[in-house]
C-alpha positions, 0 to 999 in steps of 0.5 A: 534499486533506485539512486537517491536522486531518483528516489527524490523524483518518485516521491515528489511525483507521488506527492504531486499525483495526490495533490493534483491527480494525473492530468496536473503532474508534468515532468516541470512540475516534479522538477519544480518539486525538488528544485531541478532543471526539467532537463535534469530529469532526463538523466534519470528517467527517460520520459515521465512514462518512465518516472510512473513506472518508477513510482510503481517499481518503488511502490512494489519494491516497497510492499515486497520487501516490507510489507509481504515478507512479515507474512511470509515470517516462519516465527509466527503462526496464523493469526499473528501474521495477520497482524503483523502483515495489517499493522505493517500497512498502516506503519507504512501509510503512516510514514508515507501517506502519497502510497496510501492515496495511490495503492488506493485511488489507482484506478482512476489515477492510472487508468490511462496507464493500463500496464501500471495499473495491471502491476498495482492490481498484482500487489493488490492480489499478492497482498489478499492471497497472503492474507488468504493464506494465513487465514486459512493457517489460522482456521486450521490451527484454531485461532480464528473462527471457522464457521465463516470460510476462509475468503469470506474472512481475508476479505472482512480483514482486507475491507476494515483496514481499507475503510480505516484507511479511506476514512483517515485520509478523508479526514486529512490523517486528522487521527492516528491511524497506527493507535487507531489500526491497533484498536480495529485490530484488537476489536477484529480478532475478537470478532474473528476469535473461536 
């Protein structure tokens, strides 16, 4: 969806929101980043409007295609999506840690930016009704406890992983967040086991 120079704008644009917040980040600055004239930007993004829509369209694109389709994966059943779906986010923020920072810090990174922060939000809620939804897959075929219902659970699930991540990136990725996330996961589902 993107050229390779536009891919370069976005994650410099991502790493510069974590880095100084919103405020900081000018269309000089991200030109800066990857060693271009400012007005070369303008060859591929029309304004730095277009450049935070970019980086949400790409953030999209991303979960879309890497993280909601494993649990969308008809060769596994219940509780094995959970964890593919969980252990994908981590791999995810492993390899970009500027993702981590703005799926998670959204509201106040974009709130200026009500339409990307609407888009951000849908991902969000695309990625709890997945979770939801295997849950539920999971109850139904006994893999998971089902004394505690099914919303109750895929927000226990959803809360873990973003404790996790909060906590790694507070702690400037100073552990290994995909050993560490396999550990949680392991101690999660015995927790959830029947």
């Amino acid at each position: 969806m993107f050229t390779k120079r536009q891919q370069e704008i976005i994650n410099a644009t991502m790493e510069l929101l974590c880095e100084y917040g919103m405020k900081a980040v000018t269309t000089r600055k991200i030109a800066a980043r990857i060693k271009i004239k400012e007005a070369s930007l303008y060859n591929h993004f029309a304004s730095k409007e277009k450049i935070l829509e970019g980086v949400i369209d790409y953030l999209s694109e991303v979960v879309s295609n890497d993280i909601l389709a494993r649990y969308a994966d008809k060769n596994s059943k219940g509780i094995e999506i959970i964890e593919k779906g969980y252990l994908a986010w981590c791999d995810m923020y492993t390899k970009n840690p500027a993702m981590a920072y703005l799926i998670i810090n959204a509201g106040t990174i974009f709130r200026e930016y009500k339409d990307l922060l609407e888009k951000i939000k849908g991902l969000k809620d695309a990625e709890y009704k997945r979770i939801l939804e295997a849950v539920k897959e999971a109850q139904k075929s006994g893999d998971i406890r089902k004394d505690i219902d099914a919303r109750s659970t895929a927000l226990l699930i959803a809360g873990v992983f973003a404790t996790l991540l909060i906590n790694w990136m507070n702690s400037d990725k100073d552990f290994d967040l995909s050993g560490k996330s396999k550990l949680v996961w392991k101690n999660l589902k015995k927790m959830l086991a029947p």
